[in-house]
C-alpha positions as CSV (number, residue, x, y, z in Angstrom):
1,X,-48.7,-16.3,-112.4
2,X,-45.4,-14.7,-113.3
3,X,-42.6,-15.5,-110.6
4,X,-42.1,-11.9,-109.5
5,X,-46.2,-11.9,-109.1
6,X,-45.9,-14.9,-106.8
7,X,-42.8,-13.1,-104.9
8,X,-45.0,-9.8,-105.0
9,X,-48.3,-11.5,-103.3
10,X,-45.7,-13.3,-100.8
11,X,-44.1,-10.2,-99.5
12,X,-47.6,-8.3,-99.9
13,X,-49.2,-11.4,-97.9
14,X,-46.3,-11.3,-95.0
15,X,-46.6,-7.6,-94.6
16,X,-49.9,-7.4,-94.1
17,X,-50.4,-10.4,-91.9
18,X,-47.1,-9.3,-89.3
19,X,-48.8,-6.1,-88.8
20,X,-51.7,-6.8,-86.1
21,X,-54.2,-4.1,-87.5
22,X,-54.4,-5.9,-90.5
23,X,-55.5,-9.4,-89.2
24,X,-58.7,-9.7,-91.3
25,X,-56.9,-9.9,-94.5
26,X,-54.7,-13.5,-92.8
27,X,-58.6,-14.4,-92.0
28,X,-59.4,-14.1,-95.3
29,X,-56.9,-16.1,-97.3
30,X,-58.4,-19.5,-96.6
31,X,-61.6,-17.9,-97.8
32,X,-59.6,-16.4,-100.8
33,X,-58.0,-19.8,-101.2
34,X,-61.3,-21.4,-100.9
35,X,-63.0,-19.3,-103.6
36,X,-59.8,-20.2,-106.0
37,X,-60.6,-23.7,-105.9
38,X,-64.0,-23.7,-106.4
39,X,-63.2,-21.9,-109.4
40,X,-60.7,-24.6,-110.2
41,X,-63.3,-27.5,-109.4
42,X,-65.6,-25.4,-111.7
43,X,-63.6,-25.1,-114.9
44,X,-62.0,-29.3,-114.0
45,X,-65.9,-30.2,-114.2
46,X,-66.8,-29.3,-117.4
47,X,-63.7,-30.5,-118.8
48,X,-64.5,-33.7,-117.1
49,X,-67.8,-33.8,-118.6
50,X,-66.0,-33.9,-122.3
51,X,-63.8,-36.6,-120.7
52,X,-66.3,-38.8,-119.1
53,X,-68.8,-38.9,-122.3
54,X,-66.8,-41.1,-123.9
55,X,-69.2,-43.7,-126.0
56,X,-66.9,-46.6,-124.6
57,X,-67.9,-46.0,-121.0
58,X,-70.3,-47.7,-119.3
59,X,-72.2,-49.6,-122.0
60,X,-75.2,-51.6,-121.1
61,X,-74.5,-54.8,-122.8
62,X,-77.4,-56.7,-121.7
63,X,-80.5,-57.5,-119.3
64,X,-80.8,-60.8,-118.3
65,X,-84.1,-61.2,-115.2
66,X,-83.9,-57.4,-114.6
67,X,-80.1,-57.6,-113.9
68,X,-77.9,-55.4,-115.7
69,X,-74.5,-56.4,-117.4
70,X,-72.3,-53.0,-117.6
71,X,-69.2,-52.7,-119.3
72,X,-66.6,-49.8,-118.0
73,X,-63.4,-51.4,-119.1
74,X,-61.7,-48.4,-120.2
75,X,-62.1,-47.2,-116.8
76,X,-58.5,-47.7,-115.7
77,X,-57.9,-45.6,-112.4
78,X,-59.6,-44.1,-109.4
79,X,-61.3,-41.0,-110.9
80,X,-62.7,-43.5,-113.7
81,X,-64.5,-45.5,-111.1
82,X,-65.6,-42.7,-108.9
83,X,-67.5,-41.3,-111.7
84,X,-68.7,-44.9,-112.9
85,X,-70.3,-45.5,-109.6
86,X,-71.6,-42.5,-109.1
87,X,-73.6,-42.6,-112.4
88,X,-74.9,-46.3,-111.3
89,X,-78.2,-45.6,-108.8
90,X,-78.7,-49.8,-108.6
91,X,-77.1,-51.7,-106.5
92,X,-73.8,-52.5,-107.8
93,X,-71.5,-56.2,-107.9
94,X,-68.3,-54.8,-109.1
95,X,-66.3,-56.8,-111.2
96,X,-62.3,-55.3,-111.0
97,X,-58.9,-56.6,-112.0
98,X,-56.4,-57.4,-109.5
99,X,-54.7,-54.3,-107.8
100,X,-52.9,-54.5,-104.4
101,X,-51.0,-51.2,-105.0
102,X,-54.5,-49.2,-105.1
103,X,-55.5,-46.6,-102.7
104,X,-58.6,-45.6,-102.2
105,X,-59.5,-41.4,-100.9
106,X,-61.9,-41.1,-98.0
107,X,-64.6,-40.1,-101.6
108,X,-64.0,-43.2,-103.3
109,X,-64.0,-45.8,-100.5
110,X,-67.6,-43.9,-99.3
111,X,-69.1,-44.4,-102.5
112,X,-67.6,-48.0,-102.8
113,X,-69.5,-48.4,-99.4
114,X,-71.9,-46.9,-100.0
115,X,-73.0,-48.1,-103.9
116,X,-71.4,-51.7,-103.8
117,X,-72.7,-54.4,-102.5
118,X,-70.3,-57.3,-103.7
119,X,-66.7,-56.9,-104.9
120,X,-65.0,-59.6,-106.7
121,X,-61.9,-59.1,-108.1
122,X,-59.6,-61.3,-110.5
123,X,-55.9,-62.2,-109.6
124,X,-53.4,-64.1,-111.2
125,X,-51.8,-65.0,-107.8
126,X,-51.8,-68.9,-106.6
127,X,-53.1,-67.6,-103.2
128,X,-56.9,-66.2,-102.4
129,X,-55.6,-62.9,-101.0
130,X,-58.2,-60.4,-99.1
131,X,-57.7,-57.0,-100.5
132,X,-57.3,-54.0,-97.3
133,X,-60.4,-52.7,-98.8
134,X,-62.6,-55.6,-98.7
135,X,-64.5,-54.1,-95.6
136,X,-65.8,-51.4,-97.2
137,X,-67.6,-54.1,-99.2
138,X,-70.4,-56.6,-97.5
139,X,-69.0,-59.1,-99.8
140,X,-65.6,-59.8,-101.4
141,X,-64.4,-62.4,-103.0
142,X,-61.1,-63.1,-105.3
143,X,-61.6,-65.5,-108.4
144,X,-59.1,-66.3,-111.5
145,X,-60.5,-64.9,-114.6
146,X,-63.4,-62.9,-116.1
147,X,-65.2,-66.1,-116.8
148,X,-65.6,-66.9,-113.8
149,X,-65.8,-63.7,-111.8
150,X,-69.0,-62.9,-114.1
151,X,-70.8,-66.1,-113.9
152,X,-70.5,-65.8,-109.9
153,X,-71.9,-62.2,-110.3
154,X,-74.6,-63.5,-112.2
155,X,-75.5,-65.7,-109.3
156,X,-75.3,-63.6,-106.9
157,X,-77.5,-61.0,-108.1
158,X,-80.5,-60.4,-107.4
159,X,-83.6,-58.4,-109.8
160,X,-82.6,-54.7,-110.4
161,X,-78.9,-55.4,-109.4
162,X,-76.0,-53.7,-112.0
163,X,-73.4,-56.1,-112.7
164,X,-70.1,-53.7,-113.6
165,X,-66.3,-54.5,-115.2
166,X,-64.2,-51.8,-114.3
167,X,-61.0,-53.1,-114.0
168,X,-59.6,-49.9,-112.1
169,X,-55.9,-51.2,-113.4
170,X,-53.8,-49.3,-115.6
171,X,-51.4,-50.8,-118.8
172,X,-54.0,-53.7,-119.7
173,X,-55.9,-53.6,-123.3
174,X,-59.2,-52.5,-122.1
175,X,-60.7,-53.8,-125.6
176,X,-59.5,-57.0,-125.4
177,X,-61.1,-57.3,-122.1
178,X,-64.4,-55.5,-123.2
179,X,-64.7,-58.4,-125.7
180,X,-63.9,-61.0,-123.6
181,X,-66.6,-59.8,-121.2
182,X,-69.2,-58.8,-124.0
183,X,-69.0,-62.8,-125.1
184,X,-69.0,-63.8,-121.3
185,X,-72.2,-62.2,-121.2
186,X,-73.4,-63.3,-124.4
187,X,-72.9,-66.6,-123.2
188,X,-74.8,-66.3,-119.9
């Protein structure tokens, strides 16, 4: 929309919504608004669709007494985990990289409550830190490497359980780690 447009709708907008016959229309602009974004959220969706079908997400890498090792490294951020977890009907022991500078929307931390049953996640730090999230979460615990975090996963699970890396951490090499946890499991 061209600036003199946006000026035009403005003045048309404050014209119509000072003058009390017209109130319907200043009812209507959350509705207008409303229909907008749908439209938005419409045409976002099935670019994300292109986006999300990426053969490098969520690969089953194996099945080991009914319990599922998935691999979602290249899921670096929030809306790369939203949609992992939502594609995930099992119960979930998520497997994530360090990240205290995370925040979590209302979405995200409902379907982390909702979907996962144990969080561990891997820091580099000397001290065991408790991440402000770890409540969504009935279990959370804080290990030192990939090694480690996916050998505990392994015995916590139980049959039918989805064991998933998604390091939800931007600027690391997500093939590097996908190896390292592809031989992990391998090793199992």
């Amino acid at each position: 929309m061209k600036a003199t447009q946006t000026n035009n709708l403005i003045y048309l907008l404050n014209d119509n919504i000072l003058k009390p016959n017209n109130i319907s229309l200043a009812e209507n602009i959350p509705h207008l608004l409303d229909d907008q974004l749908k439209t938005v959220k419409k045409s976002s969706s099935s670019y994300l669709k292109y986006f999300t079908n990426n053969y490098k997400r969520l690969n089953l890498i194996r099945e080991i007494n009914n319990v599922n090792f998935v691999d979602d490294s290249y899921a670096t951020n929030n809306y790369a985990l939203f949609y992992s977890l939502e594609k995930i009907n099992n119960p979930i022991i998520w497997i994530s990289l360090d990240n205290k500078n995370n925040y979590f929307s209302n979405a995200l931390a409902n379907i982390i409550q909702k979907k996962i049953k144990i969080w561990i996640t891997i820091t580099k730090n000397k001290t065991v830190y408790n991440s402000e999230y770890a409540y969504l979460v009935p279990e959370f615990y804080s290990v030192k490497n990939l090694s480690e975090a996916t050998r505990l996963s392994f015995a916590f699970s139980d049959p039918y359980d989805t064991i998933l890396f998604v390091p939800n951490k931007s600027n690391i090499n997500s093939k590097l780690y996908s190896n390292k946890f592809k031989k992990i499991v391998y090793e199992l």
